[in-house]
TIPASE-410917 format. One record per residue (C-alpha): residue in one letter; x, y, z. Coordinates in pm, whole numbers, plus 50000, padded with zeros to 5 digits. Each point is the difference from the previous one (the first is absolute). Layout:
AXYZ/...
***
This chain:
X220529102084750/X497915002950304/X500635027550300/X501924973950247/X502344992049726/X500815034649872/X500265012350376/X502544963150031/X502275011549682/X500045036250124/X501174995350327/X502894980249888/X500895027449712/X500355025650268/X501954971650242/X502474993249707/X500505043950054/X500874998850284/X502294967550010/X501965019449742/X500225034550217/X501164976450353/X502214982049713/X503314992650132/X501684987549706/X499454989649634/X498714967050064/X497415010350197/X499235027349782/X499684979449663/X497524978050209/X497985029450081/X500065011149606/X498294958149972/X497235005550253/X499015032449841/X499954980649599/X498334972250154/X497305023550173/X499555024149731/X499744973649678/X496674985450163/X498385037550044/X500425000949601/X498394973549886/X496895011950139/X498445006449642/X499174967049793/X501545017249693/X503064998749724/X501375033550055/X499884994050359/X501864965949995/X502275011549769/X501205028050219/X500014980850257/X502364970949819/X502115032349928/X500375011050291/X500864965850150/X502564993649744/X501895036850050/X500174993750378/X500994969849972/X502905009749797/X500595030350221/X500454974150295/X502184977549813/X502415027549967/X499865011250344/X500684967650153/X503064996949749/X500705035450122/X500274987450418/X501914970749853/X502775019849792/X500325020050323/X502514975850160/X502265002549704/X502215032050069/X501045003249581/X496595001849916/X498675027850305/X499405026149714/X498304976749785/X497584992950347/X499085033950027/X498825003949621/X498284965149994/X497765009250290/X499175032849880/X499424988949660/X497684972450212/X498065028050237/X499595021149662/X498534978549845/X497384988250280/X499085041249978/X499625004549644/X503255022349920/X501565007149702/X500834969849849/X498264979050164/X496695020349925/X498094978049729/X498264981350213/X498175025550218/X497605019349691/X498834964049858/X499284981350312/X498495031150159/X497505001849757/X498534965650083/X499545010950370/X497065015650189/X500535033550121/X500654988450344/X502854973449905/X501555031849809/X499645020050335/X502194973050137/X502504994149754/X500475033449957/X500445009350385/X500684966250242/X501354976449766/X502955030050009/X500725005150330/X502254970050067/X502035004649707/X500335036350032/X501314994250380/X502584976349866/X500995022549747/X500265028350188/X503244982250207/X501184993549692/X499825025149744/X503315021449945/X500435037149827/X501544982449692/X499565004349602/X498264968549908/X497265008850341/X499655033549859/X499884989849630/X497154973850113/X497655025650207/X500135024449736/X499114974349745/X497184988750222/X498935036349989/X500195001649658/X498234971749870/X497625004650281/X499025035949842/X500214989649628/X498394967950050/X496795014250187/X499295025449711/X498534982449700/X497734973150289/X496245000449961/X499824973650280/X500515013450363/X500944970550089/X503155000449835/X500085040550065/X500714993250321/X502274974249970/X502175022949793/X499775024750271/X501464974750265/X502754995649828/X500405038849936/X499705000050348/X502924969350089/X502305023049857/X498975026950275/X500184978950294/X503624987849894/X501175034249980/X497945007050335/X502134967250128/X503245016549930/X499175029250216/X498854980050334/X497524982250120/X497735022950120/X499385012249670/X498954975749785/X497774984150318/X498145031449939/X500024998249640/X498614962350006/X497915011450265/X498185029349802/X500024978549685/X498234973150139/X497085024550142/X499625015849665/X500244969549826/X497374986950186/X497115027349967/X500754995749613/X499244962850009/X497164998550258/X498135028749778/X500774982749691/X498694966650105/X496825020350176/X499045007049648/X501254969549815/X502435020049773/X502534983249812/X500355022249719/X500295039749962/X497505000149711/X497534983950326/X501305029450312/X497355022549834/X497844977550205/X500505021550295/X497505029949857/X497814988050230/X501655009150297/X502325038049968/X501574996550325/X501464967949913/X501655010449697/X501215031550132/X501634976650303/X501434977649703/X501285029449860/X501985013450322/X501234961950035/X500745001049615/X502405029350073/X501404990650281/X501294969649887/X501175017949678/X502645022250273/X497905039449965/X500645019850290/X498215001150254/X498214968249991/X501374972050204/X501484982549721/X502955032449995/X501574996850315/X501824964350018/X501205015249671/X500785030450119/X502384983250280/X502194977949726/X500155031849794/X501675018250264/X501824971750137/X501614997149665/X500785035849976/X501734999550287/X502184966449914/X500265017149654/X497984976049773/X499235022249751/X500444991749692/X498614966050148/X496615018050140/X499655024849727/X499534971149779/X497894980650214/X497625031450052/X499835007849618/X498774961149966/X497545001950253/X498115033749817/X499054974349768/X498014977550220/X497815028850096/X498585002349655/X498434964050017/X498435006250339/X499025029949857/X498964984449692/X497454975350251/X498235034550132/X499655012049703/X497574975449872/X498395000550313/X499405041949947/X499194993149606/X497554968949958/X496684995250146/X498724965549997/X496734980850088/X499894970750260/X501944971149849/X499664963550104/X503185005850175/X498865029550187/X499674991650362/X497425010650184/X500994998750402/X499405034950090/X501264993550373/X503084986049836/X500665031549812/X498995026150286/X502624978350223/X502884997749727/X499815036449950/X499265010350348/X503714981650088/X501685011949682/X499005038650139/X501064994350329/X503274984449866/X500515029649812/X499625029950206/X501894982550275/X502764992649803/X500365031149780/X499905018850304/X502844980550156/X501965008949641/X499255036550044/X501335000150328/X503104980249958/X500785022149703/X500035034050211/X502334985250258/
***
């Protein structure tokens, strides 16, 4: 796919965005939900290879289904019986456009056919516009709470036996679904600033990954070469894991109270105990950074302006940011 053609496609993802946020009803919505498929399916058949076309036939076939169901959902509305069967049929729809618990099958598999920037997107803009539906939507219920701290769950358990980070990280979005629904039930605000934070992190993770071509954690002890790089990994590593102070600590920190103070507990207690687990596998990734040494591989890259830049913004990124936690934290 040539420059003029990527810049075409993401133009109109980020016009479906914001069709969706000046959406005035469902319709309009759903057609917003279209442009962005129709945009982002092109952007992942940029490799000429089977894993890539086969997540990306995935991924067509999921959304498809996920708009099926929604349209049923703005159909069903004008029957007055079946108005509680509406609101579960298009949150069962959004959910599954996001990768939650159950709908969360899809997301590891067709992940791991994508390049690290197509996993940047799925994993941050591909969930905006069913997160802002959602978020008028989503009610302080059982079956909503039973579902977010499933995603949690099976997010944390999922993520711990992976050797591909690929699929890591995939596990960790939907560890991370489950936070932003509980951030949705709070307000607005919140889980802005959750998706916001997320996103960042999310993004220095990816861009340093794909600076050095890793796909595996056997292949991050690549990154011996450069110290300052996998010490930023490390901070980024941590901060997405939740430790306190990094950046990664204080959307979390906002829920946490927020649910203290609308008594969640025994609802946030178990969230928090499932979320301990997913620092060991980010932990686990560092770990065989600190451990094994390795030679230059055929899949080492070798841009050394790439590297100085990724971890140059990854630093920045990082200081800013965990200062910002600090400070919010003291008032």
């Amino acid at each position: 796919m040539n420059k003029s053609t990527k810049l075409l496609f993401s133009s109109t993802l980020v016009l479906s965005v914001m069709i969706s946020i000046s959406a005035s009803s469902w319709l309009t919505a759903w057609m917003a939900m279209e442009i962005n498929l129709m945009s982002f399916m092109p952007m992942m058949m940029t490799k000429n290879s089977l894993p890539s076309k086969e997540a990306s036939l995935t991924y067509y076939v999921i959304q498809t289904m996920a708009s099926m169901l929604l349209m049923m959902s703005i159909i069903t509305k004008t029957v007055l019986i079946l108005a509680n069967l509406y609101d579960m049929m298009i949150i069962s729809a959004l959910m599954m456009k996001m990768g939650v618990f159950p709908f969360h099958f899809w997301l590891p598999k067709t992940m791991e056919g994508l390049s690290w920037n197509n996993c940047l997107l799925m994993m941050t803009i591909q969930k905006m516009i069913p997160m802002m539906l959602m978020s008028t939507l989503i009610n302080n219920n059982m079956t909503t709470m039973m579902m977010l701290l499933m995603s949690v769950m099976v997010g944390s358990i999922g993520g711990m036996n992976q050797t591909s980070l690929r699929k890591m990280m995939a596990y960790s979005s939907v560890s991370n679904n489950g936070w932003m629904m509980l951030a949705m039930m709070i307000s607005q605000t919140t889980w802005l600033l959750y998706f916001v934070l997320y996103s960042i992190m999310t993004f220095i993770i990816t861009s340093t990954m794909k600076t050095y071509n890793n796909y595996h954690i056997n292949q991050v002890s690549s990154m011996n070469e450069s110290p300052g790089t996998k010490i930023t990994l490390l901070m980024n590593m941590l901060s997405m894991s939740g430790l306190p102070p990094m950046m990664g600590f204080l959307p979390k920190l906002l829920v946490i109270q927020a649910s203290i103070m609308k008594m969640q507990m025994t609802l946030l207690l178990m969230i928090m105990m499932m979320t301990m687990i997913t620092i060991y596998f980010y932990l686990r990734v560092m770990f065989t950074s600190i451990m094994l040494t390795m030679n230059e591989n055929k899949w080492s890259n070798k841009t050394k302006q790439k590297k100085n830049m990724t971890m140059m913004t990854s630093t920045m990124s990082i200081i800013g940011l965990t200062m910002m936690t600090i400070l919010m934290g003291f008032n």
